[in-house]
Phi, psi and omega in degrees: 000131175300164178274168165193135210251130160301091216255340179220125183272181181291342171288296175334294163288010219248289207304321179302303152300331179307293180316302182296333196292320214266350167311298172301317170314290171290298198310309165299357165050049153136197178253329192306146183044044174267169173187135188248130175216127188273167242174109165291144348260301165334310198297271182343286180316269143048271195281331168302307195285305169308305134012299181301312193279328163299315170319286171315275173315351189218009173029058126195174196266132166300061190359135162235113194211148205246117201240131199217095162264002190299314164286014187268299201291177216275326155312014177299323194274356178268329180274009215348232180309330181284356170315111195281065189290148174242129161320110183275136165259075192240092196275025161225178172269130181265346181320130153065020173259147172261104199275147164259097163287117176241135167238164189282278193245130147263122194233268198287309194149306170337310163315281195317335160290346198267301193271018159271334172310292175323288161307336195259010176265006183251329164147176208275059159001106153323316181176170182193111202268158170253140177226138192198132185294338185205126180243085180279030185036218202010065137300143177252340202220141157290079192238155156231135166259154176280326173292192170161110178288303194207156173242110210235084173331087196235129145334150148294356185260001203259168135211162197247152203218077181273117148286107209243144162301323183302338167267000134119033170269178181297287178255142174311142179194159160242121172228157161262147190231148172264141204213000184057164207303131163245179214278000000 
C-alpha cells in the first residue's frame, strides 16, 4: 500500500464548502443570474453540495448543471478506446449567467481549459468564475481560480485523492498518496 496523509476528514471538507458558498455569495452579492456547473465527476458532487449550502443561507435556488469534457480534452488521442463520454447536464440557459465552474483538484489546467472549451459551446456566459476544492499547484496553463478550500503544495510524485460519499466511500476525505519518484 502507498503511503498517504490526510489532509481534510469530512468536517473538514463540509467546512471548507460552507466557506466558498458564502465567498460566492458575497462576491456575486446575492444569487441573481447565478449557475452553478460541476465538472464530472468530483466537481458535479462538489457543485450539488454547493447548491445545498447556497439554498440554506440564501433560502433560494441555484441552476445546476453537470459538464462532461471527455471530448474536449487535449489527451484524448492518448486514452484511446477506453474514453468514457458521460452525459453533460446543463437543462438551463447559460447566456448573461454568472457560471460558477467547480471542480474537485486543480493541478496542471488542462481540465479547466478543456471544460471552458465546453461551456462555451452552451452559450455566452456574463462571466464564469472558478471554484476547487484543492489547488496543488505546477499549472501548465494560465488558469487561476477565484474560490479555493485549500491550497496544497504537492511533487509531482505525490497525487490528491478527494473521497466522496457520492462515489460509494464510507466518508468524505482529502488525502495526498505518495506514488514515489517519478523520472
Amino acid at each position: 500500500m502507498k503511503p498517504e496523509k490526510e489532509v481534510l476528514d469530512s468536517d473538514g471538507i463540509r467546512r471548507v464548502l460552507v466557506r466558498i458558498a458564502h465567498e460566492i455569495l458575497e462576491r456575486n452579492k446575492g444569487t441573481q443570474e447565478l449557475a452553478l456547473i460541476g465538472i464530472r465527476t468530483g466537481g458535479a458532487h462538489l457543485a450539488r453540495r454547493l447548491q445545498e449550502e447556497i439554498r440554506a443561507i440564501e433560502k433560494a435556488e441555484v441552476p445546476l448543471g453537470v459538464l462532461d469534457i471527455t471530448l474536449y480534452r487535449d489527451d484524448l488521442s492518448e486514452l484511446g478506446p477506453q474514453a468514457k463520454v458521460r452525459e453533460t447536464e446543463i437543462p438551463f440557459d447559460i447566456t448573461e449567467k454568472k457560471v460558477v465552474l467547480i471542480d474537485d483538484v486543480l493541478y496542471t489546467g488542462r481540465t479547466i481549459r478543456a471544460a471552458l472549451d465546453a461551456l462555451i459551446d452552451f452559450g455566452r456566459p456574463r462571466s464564469i468564475q472558478l471554484a476547487v476544492l484543492v489547488d496543488r499547484g505546477h499549472r501548465e496553463l494560465p488558469i487561476k481560480p477565484d474560490y479555493v478550500g485549500k491550497n496544497i503544495p504537492t511533487s509531482p510524485s505525490e497525487r490528491v485523492e478527494v473521497r466522496l460519499k457520492e462515489d460509494g466511500k464510507a466518508e468524505d476525505e482529502l488525502v495526498i498518496v505518495s506514488e514515489g519518484e517519478k523520472p
